[in-house]
C-alpha positions in Angstrom: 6.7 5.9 -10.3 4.4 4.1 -7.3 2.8 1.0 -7.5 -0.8 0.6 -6.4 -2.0 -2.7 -4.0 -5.5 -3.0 -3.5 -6.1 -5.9 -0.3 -9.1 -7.0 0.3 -10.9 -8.6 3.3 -14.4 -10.3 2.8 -15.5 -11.6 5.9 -19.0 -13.8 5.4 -21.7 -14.5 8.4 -25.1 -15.8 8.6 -27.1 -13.2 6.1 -24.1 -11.0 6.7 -21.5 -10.2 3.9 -18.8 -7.5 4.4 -16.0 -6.4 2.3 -13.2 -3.9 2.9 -10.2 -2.6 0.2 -7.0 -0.7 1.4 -5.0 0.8 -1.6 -1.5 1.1 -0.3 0.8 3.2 -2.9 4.8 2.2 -2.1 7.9 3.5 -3.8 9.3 0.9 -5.8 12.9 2.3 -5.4 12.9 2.2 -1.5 15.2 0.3 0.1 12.5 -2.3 1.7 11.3 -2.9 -1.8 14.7 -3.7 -3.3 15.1 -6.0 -0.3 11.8 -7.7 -1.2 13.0 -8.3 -4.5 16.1 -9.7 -3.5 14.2 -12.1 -1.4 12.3 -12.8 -3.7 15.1 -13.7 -6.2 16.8 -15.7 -3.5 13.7 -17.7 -2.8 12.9 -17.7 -6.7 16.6 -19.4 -7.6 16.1 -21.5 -4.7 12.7 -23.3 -6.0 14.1 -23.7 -8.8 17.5 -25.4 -7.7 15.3 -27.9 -5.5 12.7 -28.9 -8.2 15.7 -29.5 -10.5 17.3 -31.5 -7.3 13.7 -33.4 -7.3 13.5 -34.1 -11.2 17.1 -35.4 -11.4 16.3 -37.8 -8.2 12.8 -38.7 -9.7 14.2 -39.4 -13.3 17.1 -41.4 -11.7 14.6 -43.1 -9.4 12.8 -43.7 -12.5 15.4 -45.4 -14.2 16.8 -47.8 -11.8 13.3 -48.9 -11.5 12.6 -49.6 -15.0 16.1 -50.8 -15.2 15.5 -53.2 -12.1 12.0 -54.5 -13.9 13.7 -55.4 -17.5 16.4 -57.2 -15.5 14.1 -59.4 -13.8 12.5 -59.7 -16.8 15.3 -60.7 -19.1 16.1 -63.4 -16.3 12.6 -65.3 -16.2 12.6 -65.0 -20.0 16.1 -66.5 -20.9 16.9 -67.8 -17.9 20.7 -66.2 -18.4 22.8 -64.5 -15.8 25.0 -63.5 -18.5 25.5 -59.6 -18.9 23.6 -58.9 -15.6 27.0 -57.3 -14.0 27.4 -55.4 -17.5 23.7 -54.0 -17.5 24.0 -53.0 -13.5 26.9 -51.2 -14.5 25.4 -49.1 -17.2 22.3 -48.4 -14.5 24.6 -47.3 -12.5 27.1 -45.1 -15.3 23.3 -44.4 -16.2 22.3 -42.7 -12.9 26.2 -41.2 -11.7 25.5 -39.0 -15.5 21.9 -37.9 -14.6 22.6 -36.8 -11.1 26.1 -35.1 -12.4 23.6 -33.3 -15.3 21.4 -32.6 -12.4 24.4 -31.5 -10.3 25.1 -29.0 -13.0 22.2 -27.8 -13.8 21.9 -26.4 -9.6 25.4 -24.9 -9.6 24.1 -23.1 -13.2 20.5 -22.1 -11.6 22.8 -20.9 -8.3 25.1 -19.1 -10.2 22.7 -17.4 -12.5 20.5 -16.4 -9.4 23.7 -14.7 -8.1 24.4 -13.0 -10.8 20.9 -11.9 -10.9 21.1 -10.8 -7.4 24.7 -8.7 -7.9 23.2 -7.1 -10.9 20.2 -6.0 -9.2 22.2 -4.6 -6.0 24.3 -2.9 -8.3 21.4 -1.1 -10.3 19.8 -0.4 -6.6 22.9 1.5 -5.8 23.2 3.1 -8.8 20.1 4.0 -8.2 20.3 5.6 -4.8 23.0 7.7 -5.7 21.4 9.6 -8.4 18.4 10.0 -6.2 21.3 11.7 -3.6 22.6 13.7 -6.7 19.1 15.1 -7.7 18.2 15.8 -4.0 21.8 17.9 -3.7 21.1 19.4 -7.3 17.6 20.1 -5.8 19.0 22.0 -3.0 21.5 23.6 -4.9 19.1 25.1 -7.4 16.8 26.1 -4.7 19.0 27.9 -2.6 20.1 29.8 -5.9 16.4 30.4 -6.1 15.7 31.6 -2.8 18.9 34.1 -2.7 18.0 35.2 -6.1 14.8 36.0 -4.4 15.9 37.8 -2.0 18.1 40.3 -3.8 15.4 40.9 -6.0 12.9 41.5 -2.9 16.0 44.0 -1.8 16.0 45.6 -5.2 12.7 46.2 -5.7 12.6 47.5 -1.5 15.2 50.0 -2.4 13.0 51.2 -5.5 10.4 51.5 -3.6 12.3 53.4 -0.8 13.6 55.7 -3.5 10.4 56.4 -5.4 8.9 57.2 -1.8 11.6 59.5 -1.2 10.7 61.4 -4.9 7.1 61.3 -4.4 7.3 63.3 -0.4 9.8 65.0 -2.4 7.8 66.1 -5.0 4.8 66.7 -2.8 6.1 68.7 -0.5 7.3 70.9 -3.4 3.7 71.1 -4.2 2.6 71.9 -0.6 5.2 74.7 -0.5 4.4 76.2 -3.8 0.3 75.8 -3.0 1.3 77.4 0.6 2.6 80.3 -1.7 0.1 81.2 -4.1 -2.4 81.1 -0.7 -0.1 83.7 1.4 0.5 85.3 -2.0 -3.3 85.6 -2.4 -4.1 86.4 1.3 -1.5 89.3 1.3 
């Protein structure tokens, strides 16, 4: 199974337009490839991590904004510093749970990616080795093949050697009995 790429290259000048395609064909089971893939799993898992990262610290930012807003609104409305210790400390309870979910939600993405990554390794190997079992069964078979071959190409050599033998055999048997009936005749 081989997987086709097609590049292209357009290259555009003045009242000049030229385009070129390659088609590349690469073994999806070659070790480069399963590297590439494990790359790009790493770098996969690590997007994601960092854009969870960035929500967390944007939703958090978020929040002690809006927090920070309604408290200085709550003050020129009432007038009351009453509570305003109590409400900082839910902020801040507020944004030590979303950077702990967001905390968790990394170390999950990191240790799914892992996973991911030891799964595919171990498939790759897997892999490998029966491509090295069907090349030794491969072998095997074809040196079977080749020395059944070659007894066979003996065999029928030996036939033929014998059926040569039969036929000079045989025809001199006719020479000698033709050489007969001529001296017969002649005498």
């Amino acid at each position: 199974m081989s997987l086709q790429l097609i590049r292209a290259t357009v290259r555009i000048r003045p009242q000049l337009v030229s385009i070129r395609a390659f088609q590349t064909t690469r073994n999806p089971w070659s070790k480069n490839s399963m590297k590439e893939s494990l790359e790009d799993i790493n770098l996969k898992v690590g997007k994601a991590a960092a854009e969870g990262i960035e929500k967390t610290e944007d939703a958090s930012k978020k929040v002690s904004e809006k927090t920070s807003d309604a408290f200085k609104q709550f003050e020129q409305k009432f007038n009351i510093n009453e509570g305003i210790d109590k409400m900082k400390d839910k902020s801040k309870k507020l944004k030590d749970d979303i950077m702990s979910k967001g905390q968790e939600m990394k170390d999950n993405t990191m240790s799914k990616g892992k996973e991911m990554k030891e799964d595919l390794k171990d498939k790759t190997d897997d892999a490998m080795a029966k491509g090295k079992d069907m090349k030794q069964d491969a072998m095997v078979k074809g040196k079977e093949m080749k020395d059944e071959a070659k007894w066979k190409g003996q065999q029928m050599t030996n036939e033929a050697k014998l059926k040569g033998k039969e036929m000079e055999k045989e025809t001199k048997a006719k020479v000698d009995n033709l050489k007969e009936n001529v001296e017969g005749k002649t005498k």
